[in-house]
C-alpha positions in Angstrom: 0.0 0.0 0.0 1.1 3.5 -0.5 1.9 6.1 2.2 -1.0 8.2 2.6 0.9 10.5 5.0 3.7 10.9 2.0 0.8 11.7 -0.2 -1.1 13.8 2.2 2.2 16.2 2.4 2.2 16.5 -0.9 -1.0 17.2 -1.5 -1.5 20.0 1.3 2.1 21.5 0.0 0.8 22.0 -3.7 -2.6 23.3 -2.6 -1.1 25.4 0.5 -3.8 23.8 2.7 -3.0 22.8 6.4 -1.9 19.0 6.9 -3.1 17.4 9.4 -3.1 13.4 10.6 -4.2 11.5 6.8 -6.8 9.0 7.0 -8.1 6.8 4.2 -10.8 4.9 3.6 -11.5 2.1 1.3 -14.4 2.4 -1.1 -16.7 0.0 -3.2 -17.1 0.4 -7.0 -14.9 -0.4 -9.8 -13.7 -3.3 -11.4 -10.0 -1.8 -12.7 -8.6 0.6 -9.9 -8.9 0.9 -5.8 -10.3 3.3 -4.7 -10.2 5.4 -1.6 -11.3 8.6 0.3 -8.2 10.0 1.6 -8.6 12.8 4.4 -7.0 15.1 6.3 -8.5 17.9 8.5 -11.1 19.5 6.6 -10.1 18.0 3.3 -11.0 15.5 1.6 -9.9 13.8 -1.5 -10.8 10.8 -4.0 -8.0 8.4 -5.3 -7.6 5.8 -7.7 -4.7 3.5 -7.2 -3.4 0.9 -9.6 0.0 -0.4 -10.8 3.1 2.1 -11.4 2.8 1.0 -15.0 -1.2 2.4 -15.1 0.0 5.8 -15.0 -0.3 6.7 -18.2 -3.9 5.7 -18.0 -4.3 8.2 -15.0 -2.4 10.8 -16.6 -5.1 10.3 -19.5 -8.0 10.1 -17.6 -7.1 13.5 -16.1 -6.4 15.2 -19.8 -10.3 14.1 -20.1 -11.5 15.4 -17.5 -9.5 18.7 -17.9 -10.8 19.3 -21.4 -14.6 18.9 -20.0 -14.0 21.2 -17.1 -12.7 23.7 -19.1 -16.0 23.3 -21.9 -17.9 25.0 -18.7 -20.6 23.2 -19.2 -20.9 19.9 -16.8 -19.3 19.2 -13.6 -16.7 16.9 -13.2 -14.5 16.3 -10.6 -11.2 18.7 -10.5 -7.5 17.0 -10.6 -5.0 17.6 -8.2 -2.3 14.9 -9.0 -1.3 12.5 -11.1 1.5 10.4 -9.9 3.6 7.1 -9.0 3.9 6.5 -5.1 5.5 3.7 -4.4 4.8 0.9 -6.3 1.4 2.1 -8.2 -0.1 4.8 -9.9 -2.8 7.1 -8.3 -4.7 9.9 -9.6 -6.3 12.5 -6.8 -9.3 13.8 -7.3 -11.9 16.1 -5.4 -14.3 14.3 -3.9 -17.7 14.4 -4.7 -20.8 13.7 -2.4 -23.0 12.2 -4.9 -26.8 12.3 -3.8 -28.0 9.9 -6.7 -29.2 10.0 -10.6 -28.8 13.6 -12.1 -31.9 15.9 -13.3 -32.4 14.4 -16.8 -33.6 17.9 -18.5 -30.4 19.5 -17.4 -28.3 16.6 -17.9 -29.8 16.9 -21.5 -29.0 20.9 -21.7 -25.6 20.8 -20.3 -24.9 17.3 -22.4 -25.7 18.9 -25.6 -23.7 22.2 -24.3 -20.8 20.0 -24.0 -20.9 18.1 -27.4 -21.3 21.8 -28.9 -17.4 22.0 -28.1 -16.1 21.1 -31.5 -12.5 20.1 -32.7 -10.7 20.6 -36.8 -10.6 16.5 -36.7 -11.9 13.6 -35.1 -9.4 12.1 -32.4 -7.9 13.2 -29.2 -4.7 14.9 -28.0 -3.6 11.1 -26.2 -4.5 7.7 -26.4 -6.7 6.6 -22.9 -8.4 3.7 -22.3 -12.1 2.0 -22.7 -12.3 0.0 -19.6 -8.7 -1.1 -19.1 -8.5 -1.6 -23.0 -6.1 0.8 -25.1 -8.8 3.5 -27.0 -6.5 5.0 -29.7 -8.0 8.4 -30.8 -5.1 9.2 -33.4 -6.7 12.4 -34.9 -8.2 11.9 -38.9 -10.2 14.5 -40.9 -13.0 11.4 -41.6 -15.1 10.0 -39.3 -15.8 6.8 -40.8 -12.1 5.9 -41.6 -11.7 6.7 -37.6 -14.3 4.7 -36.9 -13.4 1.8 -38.9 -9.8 1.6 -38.0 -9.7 2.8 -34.5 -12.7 1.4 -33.0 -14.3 -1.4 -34.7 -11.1 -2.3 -37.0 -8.8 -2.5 -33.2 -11.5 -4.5 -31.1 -11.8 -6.8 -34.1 -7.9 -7.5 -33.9 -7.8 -8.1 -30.1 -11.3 -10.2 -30.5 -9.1 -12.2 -32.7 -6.2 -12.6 -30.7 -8.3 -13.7 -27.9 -9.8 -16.9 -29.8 -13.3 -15.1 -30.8 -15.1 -16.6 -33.8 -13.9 -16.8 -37.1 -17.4 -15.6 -38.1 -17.8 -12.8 -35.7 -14.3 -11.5 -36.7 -15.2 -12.3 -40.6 -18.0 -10.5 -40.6 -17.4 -7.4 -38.2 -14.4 -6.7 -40.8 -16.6 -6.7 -43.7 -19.1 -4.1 -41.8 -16.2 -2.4 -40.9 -15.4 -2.3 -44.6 -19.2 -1.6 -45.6 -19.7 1.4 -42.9 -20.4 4.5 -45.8 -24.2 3.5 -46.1 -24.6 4.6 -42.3 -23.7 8.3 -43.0 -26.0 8.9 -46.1 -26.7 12.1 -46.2 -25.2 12.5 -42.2 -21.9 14.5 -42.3 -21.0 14.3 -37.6 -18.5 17.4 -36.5 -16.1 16.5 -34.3 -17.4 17.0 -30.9 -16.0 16.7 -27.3 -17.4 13.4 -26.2 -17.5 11.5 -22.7 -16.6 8.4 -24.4 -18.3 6.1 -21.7 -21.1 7.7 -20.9 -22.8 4.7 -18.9 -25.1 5.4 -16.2 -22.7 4.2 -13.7 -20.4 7.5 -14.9 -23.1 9.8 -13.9 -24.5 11.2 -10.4 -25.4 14.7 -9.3 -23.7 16.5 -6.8 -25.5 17.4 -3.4 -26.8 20.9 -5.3 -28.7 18.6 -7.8 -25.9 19.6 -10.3 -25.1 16.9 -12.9 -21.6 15.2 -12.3 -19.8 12.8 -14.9 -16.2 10.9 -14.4 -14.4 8.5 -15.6 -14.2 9.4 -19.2 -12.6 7.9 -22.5 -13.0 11.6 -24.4 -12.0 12.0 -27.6 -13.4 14.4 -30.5 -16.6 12.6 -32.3 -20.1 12.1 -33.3 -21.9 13.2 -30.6 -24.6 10.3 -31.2 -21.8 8.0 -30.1 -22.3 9.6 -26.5 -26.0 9.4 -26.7 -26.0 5.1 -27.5 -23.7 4.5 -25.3 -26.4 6.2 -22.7 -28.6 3.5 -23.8 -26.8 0.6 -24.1 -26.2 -0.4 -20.1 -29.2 1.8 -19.0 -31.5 4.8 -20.3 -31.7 8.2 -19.6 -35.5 8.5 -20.5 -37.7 9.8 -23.0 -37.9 13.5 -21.3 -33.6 13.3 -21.3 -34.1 13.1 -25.6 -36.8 15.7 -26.0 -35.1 18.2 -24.1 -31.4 17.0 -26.2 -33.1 17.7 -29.4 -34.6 21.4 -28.1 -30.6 22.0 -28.0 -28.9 19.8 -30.4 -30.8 17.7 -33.5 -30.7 14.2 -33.9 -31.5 12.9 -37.1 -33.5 9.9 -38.5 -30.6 8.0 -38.9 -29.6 7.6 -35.0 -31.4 5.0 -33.8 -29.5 2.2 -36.7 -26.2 4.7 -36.0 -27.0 3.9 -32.5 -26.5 0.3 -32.7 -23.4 0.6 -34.9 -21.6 3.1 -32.0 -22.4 0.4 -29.0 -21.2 -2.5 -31.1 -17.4 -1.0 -30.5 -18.7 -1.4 -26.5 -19.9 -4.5 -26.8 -16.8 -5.8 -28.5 -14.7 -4.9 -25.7 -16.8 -6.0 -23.1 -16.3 -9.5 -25.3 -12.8 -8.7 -25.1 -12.3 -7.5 -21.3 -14.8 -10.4 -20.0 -15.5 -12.5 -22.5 -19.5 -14.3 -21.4 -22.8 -13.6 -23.7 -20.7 -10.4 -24.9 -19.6 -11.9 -28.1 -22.8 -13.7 -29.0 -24.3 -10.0 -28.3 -22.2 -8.6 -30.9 -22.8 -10.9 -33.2 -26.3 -10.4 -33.2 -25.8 -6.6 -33.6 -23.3 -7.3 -36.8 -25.8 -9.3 -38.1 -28.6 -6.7 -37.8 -26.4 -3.9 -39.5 -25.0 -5.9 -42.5 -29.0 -6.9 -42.7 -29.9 -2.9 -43.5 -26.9 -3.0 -46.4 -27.4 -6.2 -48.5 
């Protein structure tokens, strides 16, 4: 385990805050990292711990959360640190008391605020992670060659390498291949996106302020944000109306939809392997349906 009181130092010597006796507490959640509520005095701080060589996914994690804070236009928790201690990685967070499921109209308003950030091309600044899997975000002026090479095209490689079907790798290439009839006459800016936008990366804060964390962000279609919202939960029919006061969706989403959460469903095949592949083969199926 890491010296907390090493950590606590640090911590009240970069934010010039008095140090007192550090105290931390182990907390449930999370399937990849520890985590912890690390306090001392009046402070209090969240941390993620993981091996020294996870740092680069902290260090990641915090560019994501960085370019969303500075959108102004959803909460998410501030940085403090990034850093090895020891032998593992931690990122330090503030802490967040979160009082349950955000407001869904103004989760909708300050969602669509947030995907009204645009980038020149589709990508990020760094590679992060989806899950504990590598999420390259490489930046490309097309949307669809991103999408084919650096989401379906790289889950398809690891499915392979991990002893998937040849018929779910077969055909997931040749949709991958096949992916222009999705965007007739549907040309997606590159906007800031959560990247994992699950309902277990949302709360609100104890104002009744919307809070998301734990992003994969990169610069995309913003209907990648919203299927992902559907896939392992569902925001609600009064969460799209108000989206689409602020921010259209076309009639093309719902068959998009499916398309975005396949690259999900891949790497939950890949991460845990289960029903997860049959899932996305039923999905591949559907899609190359709606072509041929």
């Amino acid at each position: 385990m890491i010296d907390w009181a090493s950590l606590a130092a640090k911590l009240a010597e970069d934010l010039r805050i008095p140090l007192r006796e550090a105290r931390a507490t182990p907390l449930a959640g999370g399937d990849i990292n520890r985590a912890f509520r690390l306090e001392f005095g009046a402070a209090r701080f969240f941390v993620k711990l993981n091996r020294a060589e996870w740092l680069s996914m902290f260090v990641a994690e915090a560019a994501g959360l960085d370019a969303i804070r500075r959108s102004q236009t959803i909460r998410v928790p501030e940085v403090y640190l990034t850093s090895h201690e020891g032998n593992h990685a931690c990122i330090v967070m503030e802490y967040i008391d979160l009082a349950g499921a955000p407001d869904r109209g103004l989760l909708a308003r300050q969602l669509a605020a947030m995907h009204g950030c645009y980038h020149e091309r589709f990508g990020f600044d760094c590679d992060n992670t989806i899950g504990s899997t590598p999420q390259i975000n490489e930046f490309a002026d097309d949307w669809i060659e991103f999408w084919r090479h650096h989401r379906l095209g790289y889950q398809l490689t690891l499915a392979r390498q991990n002893g998937c079907e040849a018929r779910l790798i077969d055909s997931g290439n040749h949709l991958a291949e096949n992916l222009a009839p999705f965007f007739d006459g549907y040309r997606p800016r590159p906007s800031l996106l959560h990247g994992d936008l699950w309902s277990g990366n949302q709360g609100a804060d104890d104002a009744g302020n919307p809070v998301i964390f734990d992003p994969a962000c990169y610069y995309g279609d913003h209907q990648a944000d919203l299927a992902m919202m559907e896939l392992f939960g569902h925001p609600g029919e009064r969460f799209f109306a108000i989206y689409r006061e602020h921010f259209a969706l076309d009639d093309g989403y719902p068959l998009r939809r499916d398309l975005y959460n396949l690259y999900h469903l891949l790497n939950h095949a890949n991460l845990f392997g289960g029903s997860y592949a049959a899932q996305s083969q039923r999905v591949i199926d559907h899609l190359l349906a709606q072509i041929h």
